[in-house]
N, C-alpha and C positions, 0 to 999 in steps of 0.2 A: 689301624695304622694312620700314624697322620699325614697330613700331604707335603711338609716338608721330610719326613723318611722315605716318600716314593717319588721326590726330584733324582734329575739323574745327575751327576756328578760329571758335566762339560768342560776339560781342560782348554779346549778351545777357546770355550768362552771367559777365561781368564779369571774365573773365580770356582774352580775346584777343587779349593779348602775352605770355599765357605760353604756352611749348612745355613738354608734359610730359616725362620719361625714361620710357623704355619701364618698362612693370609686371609684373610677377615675373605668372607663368602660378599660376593662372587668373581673374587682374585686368584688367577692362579701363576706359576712359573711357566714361562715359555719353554717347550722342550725344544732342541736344539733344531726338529726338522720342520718347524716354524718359523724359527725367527727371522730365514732369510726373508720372506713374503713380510712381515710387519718393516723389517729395516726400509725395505723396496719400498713399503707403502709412504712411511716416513719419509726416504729421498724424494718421493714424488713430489709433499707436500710441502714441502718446503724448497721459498722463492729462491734463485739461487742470487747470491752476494747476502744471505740471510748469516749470521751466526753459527746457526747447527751446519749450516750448507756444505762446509768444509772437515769438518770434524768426523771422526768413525766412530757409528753407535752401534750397541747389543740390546736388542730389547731382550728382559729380564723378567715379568709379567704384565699382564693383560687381563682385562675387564671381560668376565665371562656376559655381564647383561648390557656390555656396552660397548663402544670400537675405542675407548682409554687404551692407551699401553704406557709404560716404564721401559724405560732406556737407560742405558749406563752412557756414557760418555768417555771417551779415550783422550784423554789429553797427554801433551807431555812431562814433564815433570819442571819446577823452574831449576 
C-alpha cells in the first residue's frame, strides 16, 4: 500500500478532497494528532511583527531525518 492511500482524510484540515502523491523518503504527512505540536513549534519561532506571525498555518508534512516541516498557509482571498 502506498503512503499516500494510508493518509487519513482531515476535513478539518481544509483539504479532504485532496489525495496526496506519495513523498520522496524520508517525507511523510502530518496526521492530524501532531500537527498541533509542530504549528506551536512554529508560533514559537517566529519573531513576532514577522510576516508568518499573524497568519494561520497547517503543517501538512515533515522531515522524518530532520526537524523541516511544510505548512500550508490560510490567507484570505483578494
Amino acid at each position: 500500500m502506498r503512503h499516500a492511500d494510508r493518509v487519513e482524510s482531515d476535513p478539518g484540515a481544509g483539504y479532504a478532497s485532496w489525495r496526496p502523491a506519495a513523498l520522496p523518503d524520508p517525507w511523510v504527512i502530518v496526521p492530524s494528532a501532531l500537527r498541533g505540536a509542530l504549528e506551536a513549534e512554529l508560533k514559537a519561532e517566529v519573531a513576532e511583527g514577522h510576516e508568518l506571525s499573524s497568519l494561520h498555518v497547517t503543517a501538512i508534512a515533515r522531515c522524518g531525518a530532520c526537524d523541516n516541516a511544510v505548512f500550508r498557509i490560510e490567507t484570505s482571498p483578494i
